[in-house]
C-alpha positions, -999 to +999 in steps of 0.1 A: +000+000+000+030+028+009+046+021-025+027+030-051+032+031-089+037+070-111+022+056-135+007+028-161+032+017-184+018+006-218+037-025-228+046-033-267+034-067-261-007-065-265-035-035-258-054-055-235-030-073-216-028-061-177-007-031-180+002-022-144+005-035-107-031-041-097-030-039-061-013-009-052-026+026-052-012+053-083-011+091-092-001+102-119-005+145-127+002+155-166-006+167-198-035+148-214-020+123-243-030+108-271-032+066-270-021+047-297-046+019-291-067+010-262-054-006-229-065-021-197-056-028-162-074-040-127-077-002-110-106+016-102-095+046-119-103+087-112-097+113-137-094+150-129-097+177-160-082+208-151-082+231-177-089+209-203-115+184-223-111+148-238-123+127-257-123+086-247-127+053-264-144+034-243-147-005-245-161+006-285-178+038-274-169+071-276-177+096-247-167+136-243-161+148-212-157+184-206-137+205-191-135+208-154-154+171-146-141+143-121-146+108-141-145+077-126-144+043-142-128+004-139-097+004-158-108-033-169-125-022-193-106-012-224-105+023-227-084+051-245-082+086-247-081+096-284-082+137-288-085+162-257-086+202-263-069+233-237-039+238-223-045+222-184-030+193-173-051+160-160-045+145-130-052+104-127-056+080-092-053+047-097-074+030-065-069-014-064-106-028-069-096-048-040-097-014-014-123+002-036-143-030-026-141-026+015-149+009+012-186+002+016-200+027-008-236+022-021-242-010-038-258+007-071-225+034-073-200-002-073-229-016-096-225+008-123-188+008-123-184-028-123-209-032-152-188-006-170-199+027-169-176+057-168-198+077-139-192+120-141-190+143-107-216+171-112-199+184-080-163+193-089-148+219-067-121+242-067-107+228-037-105+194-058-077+214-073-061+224-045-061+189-029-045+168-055-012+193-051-015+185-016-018+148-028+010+148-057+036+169-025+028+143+003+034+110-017+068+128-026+076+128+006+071+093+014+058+097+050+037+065+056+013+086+079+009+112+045+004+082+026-023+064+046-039+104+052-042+108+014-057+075+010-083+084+035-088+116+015-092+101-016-117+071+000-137+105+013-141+122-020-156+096-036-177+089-014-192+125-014-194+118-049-211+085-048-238+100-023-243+136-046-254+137-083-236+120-106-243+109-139-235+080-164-223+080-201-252+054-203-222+026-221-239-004-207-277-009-218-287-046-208-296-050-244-264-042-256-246-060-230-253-096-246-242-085-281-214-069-277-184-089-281-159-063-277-159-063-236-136-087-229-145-125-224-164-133-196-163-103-177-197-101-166-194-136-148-163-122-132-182-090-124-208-116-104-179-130-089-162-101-078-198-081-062-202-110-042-166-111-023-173-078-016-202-083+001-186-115+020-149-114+020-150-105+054-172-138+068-161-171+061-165-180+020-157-211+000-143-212-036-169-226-045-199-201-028-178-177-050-185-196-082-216-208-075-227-174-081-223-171-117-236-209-121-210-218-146-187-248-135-167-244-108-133-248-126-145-230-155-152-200-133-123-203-119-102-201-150-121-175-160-119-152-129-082-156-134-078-153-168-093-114-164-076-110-132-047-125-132-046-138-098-068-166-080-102-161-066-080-173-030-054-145-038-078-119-041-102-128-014-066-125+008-053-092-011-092-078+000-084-090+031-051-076+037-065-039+022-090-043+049-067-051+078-045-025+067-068+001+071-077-012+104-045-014+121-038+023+109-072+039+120-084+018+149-068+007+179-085-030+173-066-059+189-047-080+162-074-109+170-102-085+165-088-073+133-082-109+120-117-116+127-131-085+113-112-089+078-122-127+077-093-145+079-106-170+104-077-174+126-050-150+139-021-172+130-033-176+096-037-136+093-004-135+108+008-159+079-005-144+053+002-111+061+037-118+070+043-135+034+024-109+012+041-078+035+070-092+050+062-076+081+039-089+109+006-068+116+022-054+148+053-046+131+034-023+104+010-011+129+045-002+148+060+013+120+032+037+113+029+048+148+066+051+151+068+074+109 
């Protein structure tokens, strides 16, 4: 979570092969530019206009968005930003789907997003400005307490958007949804999958409750969720866990049993486990460490 990437880096290799490092947080500030061809990657991603408009290719569909707007989208779906007019500069967040998911924001806001849509701010202000300098000059300094404070930030201003008008680009029509074969393969089965971790990563879940969900095979599903993914349905049911934990151990003072129970890991020496192998630190140490920054 405290090292996070500048940037997505479009490889030579394919347009729609996963372009960037999914579970960790991104900013990028800079002048709007022109794509080649249309990429994807596992973020929930944010885009400020300042001073200028663009012009996207989104999974087929084109979509203008004007000057001064907040966008918001998943990054799974292929997108592209083809012309863009004004002499601002753009600012983009890059937010893992597996913390956008414990966020807890309304169930029709994540709907929309993971079905596609590119949802618009009617509410940008001028302190939105203002507070992604104080973003881009606090992850410079690499304090872990700035870090984990603009994280908090950024979870709070999309909440406020997610609770105050916003509107949709309108990409993802049911009757469209069946036909179109450029959204890549399977990705509404994984879109099942993925709505109902959310709702019960942090409880006790099987594989194959996970699955069962779309009501394709088990092994299929499986295959599936990974092929779009690129990790397991276990691996990201433990990354959602870990963002979870995380969070908890920086803004509560929980026990370390209460946390392990409240993230769903079942048992505190498997959270201890876990979280040592995917952090190389124990939960105590990083709650330490951030105490200690």
């Amino acid at each position: 979570m405290l090292n996070w990437i500048s940037r997505i880096v479009q490889r030579e290799s394919g347009p729609l092969e996963v372009q960037g490092e999914d579970s960790k947080f991104g900013f990028q500030k800079h002048v709007p530019e022109i794509m080649e061809q249309s990429h994807w990657h596992g973020h929930i991603e944010v885009n400020y206009l300042f001073g200028c408009s663009a012009s996207y290719l989104v999974n087929g569909k084109r979509i203008n968005v004007p000057e001064g707007k907040m966008i918001i989208f998943w990054a799974s779906i292929p997108h592209q930003m083809t012309h863009y007019e004004g002499d601002g500069y753009m600012v983009n967040l890059y937010i893992p789907l597996q913390a956008f998911l414990t966020w807890k924001l309304p169930n029709q806001y994540i709907k929309s997003l993971l079905d596609g849509e590119v949802l618009v701010s009617e509410s940008l202000y001028e302190s939105d400005q203002l507070l992604t300098n104080v973003w881009e000059k606090d992850l410079e300094k690499d304090d872990a307490d700035l870090t984990f404070q603009v994280i908090s930030e950024i979870r709070n201003r999309i909440s406020r958007m997610a609770i105050e008008s916003y509107t949709s680009f309108q990409l993802t029509d049911e009757s469209e949804l069946v036909d179109n074969k450029k959204v890549v393969c399977g990705i509404n089965h994984v879109q099942t999958m993925l709505a109902y971790i959310a709702d019960n990563f942090d409880t006790r879940i099987k594989i194959s409750n996970v699955t069962d969900a779309t009501g394709l095979h088990k092994n299929y599903a499986m295959k599936l969720f990974t092929r779009v993914m690129k990790v397991s349905i276990k691996q990201y049911i433990n990354q959602l866990r870990l963002h979870h934990a995380q969070a908890l151990l920086v803004d509560t003072d929980d026990t370390v049993v209460c946390i392990a129970n409240k993230a769903g890991f079942g048992s505190v020496s498997r959270f201890y486990d876990i979280f040592k192998r995917e952090l190389n630190v124990s939960p105590v140490e990083f709650r330490n460490s951030i105490n200690n920054a």
